[in-house]
C-alpha positions in Angstrom: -20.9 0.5 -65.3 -21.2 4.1 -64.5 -17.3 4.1 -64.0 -16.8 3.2 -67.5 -16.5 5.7 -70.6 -15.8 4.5 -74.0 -13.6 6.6 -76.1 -12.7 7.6 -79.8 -9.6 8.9 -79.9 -7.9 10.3 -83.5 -5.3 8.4 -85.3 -3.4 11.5 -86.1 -2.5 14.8 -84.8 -4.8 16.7 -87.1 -6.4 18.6 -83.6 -9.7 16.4 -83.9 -11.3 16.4 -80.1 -12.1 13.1 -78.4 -15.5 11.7 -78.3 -16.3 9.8 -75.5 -19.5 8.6 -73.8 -20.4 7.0 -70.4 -21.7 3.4 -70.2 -25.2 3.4 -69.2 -26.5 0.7 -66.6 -27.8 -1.5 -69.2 -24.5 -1.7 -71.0 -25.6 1.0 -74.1 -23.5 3.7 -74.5 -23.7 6.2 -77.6 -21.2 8.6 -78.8 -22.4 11.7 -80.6 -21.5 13.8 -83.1 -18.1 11.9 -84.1 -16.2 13.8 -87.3 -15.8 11.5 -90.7 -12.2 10.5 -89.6 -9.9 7.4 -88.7 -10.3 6.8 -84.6 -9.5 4.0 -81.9 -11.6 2.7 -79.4 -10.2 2.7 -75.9 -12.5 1.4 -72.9 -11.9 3.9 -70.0 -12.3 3.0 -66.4 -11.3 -0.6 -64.4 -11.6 -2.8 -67.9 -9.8 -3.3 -70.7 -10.9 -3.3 -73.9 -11.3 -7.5 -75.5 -13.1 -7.3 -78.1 -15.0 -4.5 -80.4 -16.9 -5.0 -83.8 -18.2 -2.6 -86.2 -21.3 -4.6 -87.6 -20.0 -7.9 -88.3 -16.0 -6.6 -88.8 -13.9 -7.0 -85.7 -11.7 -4.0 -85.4 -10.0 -4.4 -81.7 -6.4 -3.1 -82.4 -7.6 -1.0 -85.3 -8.8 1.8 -86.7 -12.4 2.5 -86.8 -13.0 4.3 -90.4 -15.3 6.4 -90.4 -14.3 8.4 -93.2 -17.7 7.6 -95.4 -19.7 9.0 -92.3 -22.1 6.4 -91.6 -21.3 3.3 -89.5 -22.8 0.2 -88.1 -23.2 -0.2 -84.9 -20.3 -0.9 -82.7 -20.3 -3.7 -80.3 -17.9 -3.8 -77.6 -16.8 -6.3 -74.7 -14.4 -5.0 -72.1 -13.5 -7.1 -69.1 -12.2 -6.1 -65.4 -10.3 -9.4 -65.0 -6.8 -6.9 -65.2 -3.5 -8.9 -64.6 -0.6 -7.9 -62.0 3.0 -7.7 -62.7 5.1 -8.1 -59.5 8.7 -8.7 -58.6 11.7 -7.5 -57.0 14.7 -5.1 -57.7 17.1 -2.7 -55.6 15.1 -1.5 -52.5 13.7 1.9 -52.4 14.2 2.5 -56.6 11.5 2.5 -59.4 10.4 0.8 -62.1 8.5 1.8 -65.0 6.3 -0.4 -67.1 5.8 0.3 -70.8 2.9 -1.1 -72.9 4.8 -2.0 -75.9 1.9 -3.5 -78.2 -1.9 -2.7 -77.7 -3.8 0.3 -76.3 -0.9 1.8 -74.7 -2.7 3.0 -71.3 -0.9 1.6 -68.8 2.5 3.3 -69.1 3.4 4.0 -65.3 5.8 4.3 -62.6 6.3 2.3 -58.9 8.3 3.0 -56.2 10.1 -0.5 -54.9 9.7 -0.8 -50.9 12.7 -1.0 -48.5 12.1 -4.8 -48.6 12.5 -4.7 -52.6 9.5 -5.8 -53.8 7.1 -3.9 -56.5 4.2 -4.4 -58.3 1.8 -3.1 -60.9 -2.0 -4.1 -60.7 -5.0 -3.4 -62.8 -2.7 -4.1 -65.9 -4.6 -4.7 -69.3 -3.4 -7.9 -71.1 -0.4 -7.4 -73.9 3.5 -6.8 -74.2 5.3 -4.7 -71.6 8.8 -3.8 -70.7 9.9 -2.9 -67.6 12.9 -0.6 -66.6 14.8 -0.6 -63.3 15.7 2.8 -62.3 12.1 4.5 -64.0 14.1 5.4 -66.9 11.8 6.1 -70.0 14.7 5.4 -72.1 13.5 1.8 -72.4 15.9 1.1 -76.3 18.7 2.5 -74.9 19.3 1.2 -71.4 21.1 -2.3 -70.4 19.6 -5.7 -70.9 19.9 -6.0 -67.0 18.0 -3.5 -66.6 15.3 -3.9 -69.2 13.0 -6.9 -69.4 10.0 -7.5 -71.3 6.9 -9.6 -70.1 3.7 -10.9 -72.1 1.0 -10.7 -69.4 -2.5 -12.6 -70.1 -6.1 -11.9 -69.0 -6.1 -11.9 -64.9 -2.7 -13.5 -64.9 -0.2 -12.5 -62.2 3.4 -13.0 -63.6 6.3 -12.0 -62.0 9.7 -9.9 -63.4 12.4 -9.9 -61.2 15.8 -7.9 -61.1 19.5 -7.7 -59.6 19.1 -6.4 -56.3 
């Protein structure tokens, strides 16, 4: 647990800091002194975040108003069963991995090996594309050089491209 943080993080660039707080052994965690504002939670650390309520409103993949300034308390389940995307493509390239619906925190890069095989682990569940070549220019880049891949909850799919 003491590897895990759970973080507010503002909807908009209006310069609000992050609030954050570490998960206690127990599970508990509390977050202080968080600004009347819009936020989202993100689970930090080898989980990803399933589930989160705010009193009896579940608001995983949403904002968390706090606008009005008070709040129920929050209740959150985060789970380490991460998924794995593997594959091959042209020996010694890249690819990069996009999270295209969800948290957003697993945007990264991989080198492919001189055999031509990759692969991405500790991936949270949700949407991604992939790009041969590490290209960030995901919308404008070949279909043959772009797929996308819907991963589930300690799944291990596998994506692969023209060597």
């Amino acid at each position: 647990m003491n590897q895990i943080t759970i973080q507010l993080a503002p909807d908009n660039a209006t310069g609000l800091p992050f609030s954050q707080a570490p998960v206690e052994d127990d599970g508990s965690f509390t977050v202080k002194s968080v600004l009347p504002a819009q936020w989202r939670v993100h689970a930090n650390g080898p989980v990803f975040l399933k589930s989160a309520w705010m009193g009896t409103d579940e608001i995983a993949g949403q904002l968390l108003d706090l606008t009005a300034g008070t709040a129920a308390p929050l209740r959150i389940v985060v789970s380490d069963n991460m998924a794995t995307i593997q594959g091959t493509g042209p020996a010694n390239g890249q690819i990069a991995l996009e999270h295209v619906e969800g948290q957003g925190v697993n945007d990264m890069v991989t080198g492919i090996d001189p055999s031509g095989h990759y692969s991405f682990s500790r991936v949270a569940p949700g949407k991604y594309r992939l790009a041969v070549g590490g290209t960030s220019t995901f919308d404008d880049a070949a279909p043959d050089v772009v797929k996308e891949i819907t991963v589930q909850e300690g799944e291990t799919a596998t994506v692969d491209f023209k060597n």
